[in-house]
C-alpha positions as CSV (number, residue, x, y, z in Angstrom):
1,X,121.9,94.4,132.0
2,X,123.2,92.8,128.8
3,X,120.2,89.8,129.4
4,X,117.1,92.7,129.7
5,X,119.0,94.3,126.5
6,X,118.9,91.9,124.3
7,X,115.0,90.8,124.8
8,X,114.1,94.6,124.6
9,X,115.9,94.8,121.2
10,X,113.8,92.1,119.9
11,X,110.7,93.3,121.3
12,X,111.7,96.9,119.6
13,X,111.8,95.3,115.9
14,X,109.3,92.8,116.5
15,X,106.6,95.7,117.2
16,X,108.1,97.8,114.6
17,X,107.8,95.2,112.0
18,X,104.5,94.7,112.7
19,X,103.4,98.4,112.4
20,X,104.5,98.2,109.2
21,X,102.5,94.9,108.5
22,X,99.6,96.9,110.2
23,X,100.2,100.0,108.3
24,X,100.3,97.9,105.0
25,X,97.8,96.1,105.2
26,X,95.7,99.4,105.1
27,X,97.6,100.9,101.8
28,X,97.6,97.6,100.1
29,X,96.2,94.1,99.6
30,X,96.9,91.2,97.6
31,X,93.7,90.4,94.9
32,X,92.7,88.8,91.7
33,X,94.4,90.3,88.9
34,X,93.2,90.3,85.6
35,X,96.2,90.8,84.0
36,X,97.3,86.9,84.3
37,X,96.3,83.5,83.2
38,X,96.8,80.8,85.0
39,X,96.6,79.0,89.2
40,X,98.1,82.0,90.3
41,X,96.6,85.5,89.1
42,X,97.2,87.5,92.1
43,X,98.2,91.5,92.3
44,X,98.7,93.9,94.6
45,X,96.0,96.6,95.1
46,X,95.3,100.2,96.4
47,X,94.0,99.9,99.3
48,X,93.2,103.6,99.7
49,X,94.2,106.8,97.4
50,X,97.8,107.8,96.7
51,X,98.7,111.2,95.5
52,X,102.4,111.6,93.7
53,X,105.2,110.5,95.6
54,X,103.2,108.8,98.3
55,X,104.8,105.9,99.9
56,X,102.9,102.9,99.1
57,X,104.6,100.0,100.9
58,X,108.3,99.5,102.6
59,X,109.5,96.5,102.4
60,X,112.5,94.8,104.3
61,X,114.9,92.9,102.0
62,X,117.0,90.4,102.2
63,X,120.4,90.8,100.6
64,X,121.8,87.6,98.9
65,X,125.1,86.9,97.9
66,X,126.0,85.6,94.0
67,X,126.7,82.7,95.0
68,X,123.3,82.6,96.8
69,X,121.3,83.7,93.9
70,X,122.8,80.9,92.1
71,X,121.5,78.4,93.9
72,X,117.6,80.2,93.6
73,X,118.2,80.2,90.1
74,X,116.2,76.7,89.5
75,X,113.5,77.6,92.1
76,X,110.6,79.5,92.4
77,X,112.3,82.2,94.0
78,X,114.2,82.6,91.5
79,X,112.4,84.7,89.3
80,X,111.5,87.1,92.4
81,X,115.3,88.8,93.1
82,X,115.6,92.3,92.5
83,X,118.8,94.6,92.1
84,X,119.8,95.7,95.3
85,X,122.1,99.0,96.0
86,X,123.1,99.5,92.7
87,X,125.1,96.3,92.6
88,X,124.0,93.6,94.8
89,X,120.7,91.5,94.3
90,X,117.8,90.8,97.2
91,X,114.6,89.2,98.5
92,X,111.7,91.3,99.0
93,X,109.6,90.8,101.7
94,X,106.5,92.2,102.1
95,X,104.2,92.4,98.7
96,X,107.2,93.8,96.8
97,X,107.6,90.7,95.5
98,X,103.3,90.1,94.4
99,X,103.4,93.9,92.2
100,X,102.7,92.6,88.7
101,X,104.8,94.2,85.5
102,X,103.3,97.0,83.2
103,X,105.1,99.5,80.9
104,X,102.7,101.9,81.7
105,X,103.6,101.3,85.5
106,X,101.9,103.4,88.3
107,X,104.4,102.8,91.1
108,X,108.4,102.5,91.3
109,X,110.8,102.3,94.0
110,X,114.4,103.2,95.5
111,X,116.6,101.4,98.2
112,X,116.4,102.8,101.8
113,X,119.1,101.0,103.9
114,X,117.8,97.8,104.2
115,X,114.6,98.2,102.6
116,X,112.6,98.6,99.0
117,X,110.5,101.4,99.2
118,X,107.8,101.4,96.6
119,X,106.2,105.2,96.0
120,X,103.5,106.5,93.5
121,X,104.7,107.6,89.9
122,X,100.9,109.5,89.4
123,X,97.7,109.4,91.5
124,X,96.3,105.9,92.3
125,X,92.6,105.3,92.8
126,X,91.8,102.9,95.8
127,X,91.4,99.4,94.2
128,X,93.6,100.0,91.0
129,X,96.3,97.3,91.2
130,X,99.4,98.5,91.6
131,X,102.5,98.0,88.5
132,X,105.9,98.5,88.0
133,X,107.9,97.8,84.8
134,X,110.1,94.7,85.8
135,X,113.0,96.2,83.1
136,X,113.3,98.8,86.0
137,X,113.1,102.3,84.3
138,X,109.7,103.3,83.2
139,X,110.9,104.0,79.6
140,X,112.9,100.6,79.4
141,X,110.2,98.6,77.1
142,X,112.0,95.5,76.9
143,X,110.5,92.0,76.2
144,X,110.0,90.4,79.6
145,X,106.9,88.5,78.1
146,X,108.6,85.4,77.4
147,X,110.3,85.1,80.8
148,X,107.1,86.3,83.1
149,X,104.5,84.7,80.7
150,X,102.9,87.5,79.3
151,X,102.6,89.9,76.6
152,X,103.3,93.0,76.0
């Protein structure tokens, strides 16, 4: 019994995780923004309407330890953690990690268990890319030019 447990678990989350791959690839898609300079001037992009409050994407984190983050902090990765549960700090998976910063953002998001779900602050038009303030609150108007290398 355990040994036919065990391979249907992984068979459950495998198929899950690729519905939401499926289903996000139809809200969604990674593009060329025109908001950066540079190699790498991707976004993330309506793939199809959203009204108010619509989920955009969910995407599965990956909770790392201080210690953890510490060692990202010289790497590419490191300037991709996000606060996690208040207090902790994760890995997003999925395109969470491609949405490009605005202060006039169009999407947010809120921790489910173990995932970042991203929603829609106002209506989205299909092909608008899709922003977030990096500060975190909409209002927060910070400088994060200098650290993501661009301007305000």
């Amino acid at each position: 019994m355990l040994c036919i447990g065990i391979p249907l678990f992984f068979v459950h989350v495998s198929l899950y995780v690729y519905s939401l791959y499926i289903c996000c690839m139809e809200n969604v898609y990674v593009g060329r923004s025109s908001l950066i300079d540079g190699d790498i001037n991707r976004g993330v992009f309506a793939g199809r309407c959203f009204k108010e409050g619509d989920v955009v994407e969910r995407c599965p984190v990956i909770p790392i330890t201080e210690r953890e983050f510490k060692g990202l902090e010289d790497t590419t990765l490191g300037d991709y953690p996000f606060s996690f549960n208040g207090s902790g700090t994760c890995i997003v998976l999925g395109y969470g990690s491609l949405y490009n910063h605005s202060y006039s953002p169009n999407i947010y998001w809120y921790d489910d268990s173990l995932e970042k779900v991203f929603y829609a602050l106002r209506d989205i038009e299909k092909g608008e890319e899709l922003l977030y303030n990096y500060n975190g609150m909409d209002e927060d108007e910070r400088d994060v030019g200098k650290m993501y290398g661009f301007e305000k």
